[in-house]
Structure formats: C-alpha cells, structure tokens
N, C-alpha and C positions, 0 to 999 in steps of 0.2 A: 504494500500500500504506500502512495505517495501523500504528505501531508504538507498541504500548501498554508504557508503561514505569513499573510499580511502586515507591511506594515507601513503602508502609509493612511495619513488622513483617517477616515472615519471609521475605513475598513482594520485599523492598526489593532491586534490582540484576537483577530479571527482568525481560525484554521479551519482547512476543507480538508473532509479525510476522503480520498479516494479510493477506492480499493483497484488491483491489480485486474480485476478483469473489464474496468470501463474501458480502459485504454487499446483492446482486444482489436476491436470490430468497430466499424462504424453504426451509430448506432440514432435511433430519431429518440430517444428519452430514458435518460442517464440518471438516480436519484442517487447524490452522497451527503455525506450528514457534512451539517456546519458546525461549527463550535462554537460557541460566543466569548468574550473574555471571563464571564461571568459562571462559565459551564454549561449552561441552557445548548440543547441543540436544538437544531431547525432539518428541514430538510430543503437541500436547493435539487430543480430541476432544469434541465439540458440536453441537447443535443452535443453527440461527438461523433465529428468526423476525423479520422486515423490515415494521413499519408506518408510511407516510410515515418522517416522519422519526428515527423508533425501530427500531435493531436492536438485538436482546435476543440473548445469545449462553448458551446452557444448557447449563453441565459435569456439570450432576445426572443423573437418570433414567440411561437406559440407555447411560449415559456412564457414571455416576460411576466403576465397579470400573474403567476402562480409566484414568482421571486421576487413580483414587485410587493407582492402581500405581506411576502417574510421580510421584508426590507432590507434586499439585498441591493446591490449595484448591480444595472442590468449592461451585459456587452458579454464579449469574447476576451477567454484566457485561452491561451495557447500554449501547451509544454513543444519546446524542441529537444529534443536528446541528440545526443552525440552519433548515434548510429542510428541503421534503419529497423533492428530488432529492438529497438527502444528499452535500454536497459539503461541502468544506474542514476545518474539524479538530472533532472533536466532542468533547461533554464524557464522559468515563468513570465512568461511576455500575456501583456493585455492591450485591449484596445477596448472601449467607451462603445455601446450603441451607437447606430449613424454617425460614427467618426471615420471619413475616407482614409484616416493618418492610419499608418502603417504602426504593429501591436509594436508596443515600448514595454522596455524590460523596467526594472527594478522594484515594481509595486509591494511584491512577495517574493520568497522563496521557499525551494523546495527542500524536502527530506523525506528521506527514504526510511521507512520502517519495513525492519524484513521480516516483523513477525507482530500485524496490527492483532489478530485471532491468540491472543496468549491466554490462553486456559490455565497457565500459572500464574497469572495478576490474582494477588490476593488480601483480602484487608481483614488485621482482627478486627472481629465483631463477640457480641455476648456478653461481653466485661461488667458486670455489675457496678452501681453509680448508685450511691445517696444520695436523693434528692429529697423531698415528701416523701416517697417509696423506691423503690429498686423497678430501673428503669434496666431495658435493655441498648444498647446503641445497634445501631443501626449505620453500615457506610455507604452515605452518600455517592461518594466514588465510583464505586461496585454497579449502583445503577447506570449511571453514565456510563461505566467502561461495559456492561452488557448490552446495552443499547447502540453504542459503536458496533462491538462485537455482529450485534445480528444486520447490523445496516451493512459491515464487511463482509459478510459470510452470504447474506439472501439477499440482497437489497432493500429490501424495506422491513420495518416492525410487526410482526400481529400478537393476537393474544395468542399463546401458545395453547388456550382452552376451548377460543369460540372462536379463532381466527380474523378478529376483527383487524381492520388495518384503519387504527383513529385518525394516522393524519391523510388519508385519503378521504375520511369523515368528516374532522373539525379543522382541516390546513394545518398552520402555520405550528398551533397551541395542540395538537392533536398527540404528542408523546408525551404531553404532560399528565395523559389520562394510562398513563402504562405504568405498572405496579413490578416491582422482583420478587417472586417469591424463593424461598427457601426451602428446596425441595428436603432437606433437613430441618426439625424445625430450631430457630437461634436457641428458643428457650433450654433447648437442653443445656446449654454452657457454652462456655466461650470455647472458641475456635476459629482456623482462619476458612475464611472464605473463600473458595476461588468461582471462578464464572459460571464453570462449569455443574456446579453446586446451587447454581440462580435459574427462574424459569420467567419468563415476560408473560405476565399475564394485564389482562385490560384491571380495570379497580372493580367491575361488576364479577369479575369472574374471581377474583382475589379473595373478595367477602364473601359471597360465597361460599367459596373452594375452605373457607375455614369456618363453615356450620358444617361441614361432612361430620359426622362421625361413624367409626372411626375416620381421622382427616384421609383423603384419599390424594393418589399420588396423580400428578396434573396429568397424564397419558389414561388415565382412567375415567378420571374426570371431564376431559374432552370425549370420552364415548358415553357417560351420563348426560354429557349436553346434547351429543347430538340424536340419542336413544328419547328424549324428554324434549326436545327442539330447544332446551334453555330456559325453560320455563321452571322459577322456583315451585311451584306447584307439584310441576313434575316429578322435583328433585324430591320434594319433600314426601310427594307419593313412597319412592324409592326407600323411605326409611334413615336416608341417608343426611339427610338436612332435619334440624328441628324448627319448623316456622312458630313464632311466636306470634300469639294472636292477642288483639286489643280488646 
C-alpha cells in the first residue's frame, strides 16, 4: 500500500491510504480511505487510469459531488514511478480541476508500507481503572486501524453481520455508524488485542449481537439474521435474544 501524505495549505496533516491493487488496472471507481489529522476517516472516490509507469487518479467528473461532500479538493493526483512495473515509491504530482497547467509536484509525498494488512498491530486493552466503578478501556486505535485494515483488504466496510455498507447509506458520516467487536469478550481480563481478534459490525447489529444468550459468535449470528430477515422479533423467537417488554 502507498500512503500519500499532504502537506500543503488546507490539505496539510491528511493521508490517502491506497492499497496495492488500485494501481493494477485501469479502472472507472476507485474507493480508498482518507485520514484526517484528527483520525476520523472518510472515504474519497475516483477514477484510475494506469499507463506504464503513470497512474492518474480523477476526483472530478462523476466523482466530484461524492468528494465534494466529504470536503475534499477536487482534480487529478498523479503517481509517476521510476519504471513501467511501477514499483517502489513514486513521485506525487497534482493538478486543480479545469487547470490546463501541466500536474506540479511537491503538494505530498509518498511512502511505501509493505505490510498496510498487519494482523500483529496490537493494543493493550482490559486494564482495570478506578473511577466511580471499574471501567474497562477500550482502544480507540484498534478501530481505526481495523477499519483501514478492511478498506485494504475488500475495499469498502460492511457489517460483518447484516452486510450493511453505511457509507454507501449515510456518505460522508457513514463509518461512524460501525462498531468493533470482540470476538473475545474484553471483560475476561486484560490482554492484547490484535485485528485479527476484532469483527466490524454496524451498532444495530452490535447491541444486538450482545442480548444473544448464550452470546453467539458473529458467523453465527449473520445466519440468525439472515434465517429471521433481522428482525429482533425473530431473534427473540429463537430463544436466543431476551426482549424486554414495557
């Protein structure tokens, strides 16, 4: 994966994580996540067209209103590599919407990660904390970096439960609505986490997924959704959800 990192002007403290197979094939609609300075990701979408050693990546045309919503800069980045099997770190040139001028370098630069998919990225979590009561922590991180993770790997997010894809539902705010679960549960004790150990579910399927009793494991659980169409009713038919009645 290539990770292009901004820095001028308004764009300065963003990175685009690429993953290794946009750059393949010419393609009419490309989606790789953004990063903000802040951590928030986005998704931007584009055209890539691949010659020899030029791939040109297009946020205009029938892009623009989808990038202009996430409030991105709308035009053409362009990687050049060294050769025509386009390997190792290329140089980042852009060019502006309707600017005839020919792409200019120095905006960003690139870097190469040869291992964006690291199933050994891990953070302690569990650690017990006085507060009022005994809290669990929870790392922030971990979601973010599983969220890259499935944007490298498939190209976009769904719930690993119902299959929803939020930000083709709600835009720009659409990963905000995705949950990690712990296919472990944390409360047994502290331990590290790694990705691999984490399951993306939507936040309907999350709450849920934890009235199971006993809790069931999310591959299971996505055949109780789709046995029940997703219907708590359903679920609760099953025995397996307690619905609490007013």
């Amino acid at each position: 994966m290539i990770i292009v990192k901004w820095l001028e002007g308004d764009s300065q403290g963003y990175n685009d994580h690429l993953p290794d197979n946009c750059m393949r094939v010419t393609s009419a609609l490309v989606e790789h996540a953004v990063v903000g300075p802040k951590g928030w990701i986005r998704i931007g979408r584009c055209s890539v067209t691949v010659d020899r050693k030029l791939v040109t990546f297009d946020y205009s045309g029938e892009h623009k209103a989808w990038n202009t919503a996430q409030d991105f800069y709308i035009g053409q980045m362009r990687f050049e590599f060294a050769n025509a099997r386009r390997t190792g770190v290329p140089l980042v040139l852009w060019k502006d919407d309707g600017e005839h001028e020919d792409f200019q370098p120095g905006f960003a630069v690139a870097e190469l990660c040869e291992d964006p998919v690291d199933e050994l990225k891990s953070a302690p979590e569990g650690d017990a904390q006085f507060k009022a009561h005994v809290q669990r922590e929870r790392s922030a991180a971990l979601r973010e970096e599983k969220l890259l993770n499935e944007l490298a790997t498939k190209g976009a997010v769904r719930c690993e439960a119902c299959s929803a894809d939020l930000v083709a539902q709600y835009g720009k705010h659409g990963l905000a609505g995705y949950e990690v679960h712990h296919r472990k549960p944390i409360a047994d004790g502290s331990r590290e986490t790694y990705l691999k150990d984490l399951a993306v579910l939507c936040a309907n399927c999350h709450r849920v997924l934890h009235r199971t009793k006993p809790i069931q494991g999310v591959h299971n659980f996505a055949k109780l959704i789709r046995r029940h169409q997703g219907s708590v009713r359903g679920l609760a038919k099953s025995g397996l959800v307690r619905v609490k009645r007013c």
